[in-house]
C-alpha positions in Angstrom: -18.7 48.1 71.5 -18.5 44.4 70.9 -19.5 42.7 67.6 -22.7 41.1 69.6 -23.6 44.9 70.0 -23.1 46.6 67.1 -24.9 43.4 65.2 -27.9 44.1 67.5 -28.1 47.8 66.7 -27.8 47.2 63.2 -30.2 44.6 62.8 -33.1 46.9 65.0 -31.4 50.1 62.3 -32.8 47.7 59.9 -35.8 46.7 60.9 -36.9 50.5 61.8 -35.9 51.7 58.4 -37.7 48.6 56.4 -40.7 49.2 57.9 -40.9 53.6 57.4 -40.6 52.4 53.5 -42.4 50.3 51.3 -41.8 48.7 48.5 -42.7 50.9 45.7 -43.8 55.0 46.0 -47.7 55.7 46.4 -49.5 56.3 43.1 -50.6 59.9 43.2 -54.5 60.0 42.8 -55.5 60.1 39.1 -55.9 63.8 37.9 -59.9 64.7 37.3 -61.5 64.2 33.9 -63.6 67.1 32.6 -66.9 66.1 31.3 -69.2 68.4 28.8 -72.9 67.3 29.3 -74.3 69.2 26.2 -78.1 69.4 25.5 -79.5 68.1 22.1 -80.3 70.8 19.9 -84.3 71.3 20.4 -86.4 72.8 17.5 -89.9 73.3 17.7 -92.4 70.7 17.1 -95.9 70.5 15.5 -98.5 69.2 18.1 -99.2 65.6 17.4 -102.4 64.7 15.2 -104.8 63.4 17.0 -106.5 60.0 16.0 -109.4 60.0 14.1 -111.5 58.5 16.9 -110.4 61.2 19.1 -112.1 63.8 16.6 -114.9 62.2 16.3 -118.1 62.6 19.3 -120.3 59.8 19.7 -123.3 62.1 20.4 -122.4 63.8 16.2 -122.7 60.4 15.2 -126.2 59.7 16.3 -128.7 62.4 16.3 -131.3 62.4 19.0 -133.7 61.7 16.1 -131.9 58.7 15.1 -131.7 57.5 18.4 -135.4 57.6 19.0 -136.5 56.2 15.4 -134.1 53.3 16.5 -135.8 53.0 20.1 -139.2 53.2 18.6 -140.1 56.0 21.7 -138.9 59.4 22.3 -135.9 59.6 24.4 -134.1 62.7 26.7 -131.5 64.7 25.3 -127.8 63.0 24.9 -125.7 62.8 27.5 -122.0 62.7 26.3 -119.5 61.0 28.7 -115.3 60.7 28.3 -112.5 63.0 27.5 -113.2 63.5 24.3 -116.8 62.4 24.4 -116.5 59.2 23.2 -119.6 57.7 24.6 -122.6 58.9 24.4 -126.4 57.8 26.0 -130.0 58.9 24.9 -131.9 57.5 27.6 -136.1 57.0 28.2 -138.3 59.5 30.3 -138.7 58.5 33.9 -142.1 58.1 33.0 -141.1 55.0 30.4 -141.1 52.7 28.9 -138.0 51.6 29.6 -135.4 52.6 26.5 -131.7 53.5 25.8 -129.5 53.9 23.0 -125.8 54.2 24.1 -123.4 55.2 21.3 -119.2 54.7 21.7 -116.6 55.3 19.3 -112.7 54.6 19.6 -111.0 52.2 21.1 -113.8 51.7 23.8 -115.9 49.9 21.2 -113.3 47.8 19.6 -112.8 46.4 23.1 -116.8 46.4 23.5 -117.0 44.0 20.5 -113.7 42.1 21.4 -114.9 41.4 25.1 -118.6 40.2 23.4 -116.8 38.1 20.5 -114.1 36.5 23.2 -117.6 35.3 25.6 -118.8 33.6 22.6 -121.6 36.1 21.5 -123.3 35.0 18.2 -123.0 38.0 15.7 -124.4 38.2 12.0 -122.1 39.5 9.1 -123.1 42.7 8.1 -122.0 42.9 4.5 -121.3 46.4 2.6 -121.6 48.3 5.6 -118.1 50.1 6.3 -114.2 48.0 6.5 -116.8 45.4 9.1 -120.1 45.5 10.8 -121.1 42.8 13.0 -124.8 42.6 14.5 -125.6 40.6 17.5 -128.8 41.2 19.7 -129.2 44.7 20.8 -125.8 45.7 19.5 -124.2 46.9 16.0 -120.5 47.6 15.9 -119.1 48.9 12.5 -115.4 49.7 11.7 -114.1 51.9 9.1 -110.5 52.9 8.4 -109.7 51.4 11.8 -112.4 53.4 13.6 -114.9 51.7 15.6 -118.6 52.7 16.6 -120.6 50.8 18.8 -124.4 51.2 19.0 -126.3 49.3 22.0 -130.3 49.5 22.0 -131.5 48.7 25.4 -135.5 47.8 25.6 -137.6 45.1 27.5 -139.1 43.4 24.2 -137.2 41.4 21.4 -134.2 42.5 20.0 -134.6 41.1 16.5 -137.8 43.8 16.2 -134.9 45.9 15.7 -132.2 44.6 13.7 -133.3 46.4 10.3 -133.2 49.5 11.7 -129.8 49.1 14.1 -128.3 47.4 10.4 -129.3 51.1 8.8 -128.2 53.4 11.5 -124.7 51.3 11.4 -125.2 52.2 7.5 -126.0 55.8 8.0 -123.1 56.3 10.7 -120.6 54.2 8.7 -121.0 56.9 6.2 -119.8 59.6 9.3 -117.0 58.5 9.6 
């Protein structure tokens, strides 16, 4: 074999056996971590109180008797309305006149009062009468302890007629609560 030869073979030896090998060994695949999920330790718990709002229906708050001294006429039997019956409307005969008395507690009338103060409503200060108590025509809303009660009178003749006697109901059902 001549020296051109055997440099031939051993340079193509070479070649074949760099490229079967690398450079370094494969890393073997990292070996699995065991996880625990454990569960929080779970004891019993007491059912949550409900708010005071939610205890309270708007139809115990005003009696139908109440509800018609206020209207001035006699008015059907209460119909409660909400989860928890947190409205509450005492409406007139078919046969008239024309009367309602709608009653809400909770959250409902806060926002009721809210919506009427943010369009600009003009309400009268109703002093000693619950935490507040706010009058505005056809409407008292009284607060106490962070409950609030709206009362709405609905009739086709002048509010102010009624204000004494929406100011004492607010009176009488501030004391409810």
């Amino acid at each position: 074999m001549t020296s051109a030869t055997r440099l031939a073979v051993t340079a193509v030896a070479v070649a074949a056996l760099a490229a079967c090998g690398g450079a370094e060994p494969a890393a073997a695949p990292p070996a699995p971590v065991e996880t625990t999920v454990t569960e929080p330790a779970t004891e019993p718990t007491e059912a949550a109180e409900p708010t005071p709002a939610a205890q309270l229906q708007a139809c115990a708050l005003v009696t139908k008797e109440e509800a018609e001294k206020l209207a001035g006429t006699p008015l059907e039997d209460p119909t409660p309305s909400g989860q928890n019956q947190e409205s509450c409307w005492y409406t007139g005969p078919v046969s008239g006149p024309t009367a309602q008395v709608e009653v809400h507690v909770g959250d409902g009338a806060k926002k009721f009062y809210e919506i009427d103060r943010d369009l600009g409503h003009e309400f009268e200060t109703l002093t000693g009468i619950g935490d507040e108590a706010y009058l505005e025509d056809g409407t008292v809303f009284v607060s106490v302890a962070g409950v609030w009660v709206a009362i709405r009178l609905v009739r086709l003749d002048d509010m102010a007629r009624y204000a004494d006697r929406m100011t004492e109901l607010a009176r009488m059902v501030a004391g409810r609560l």
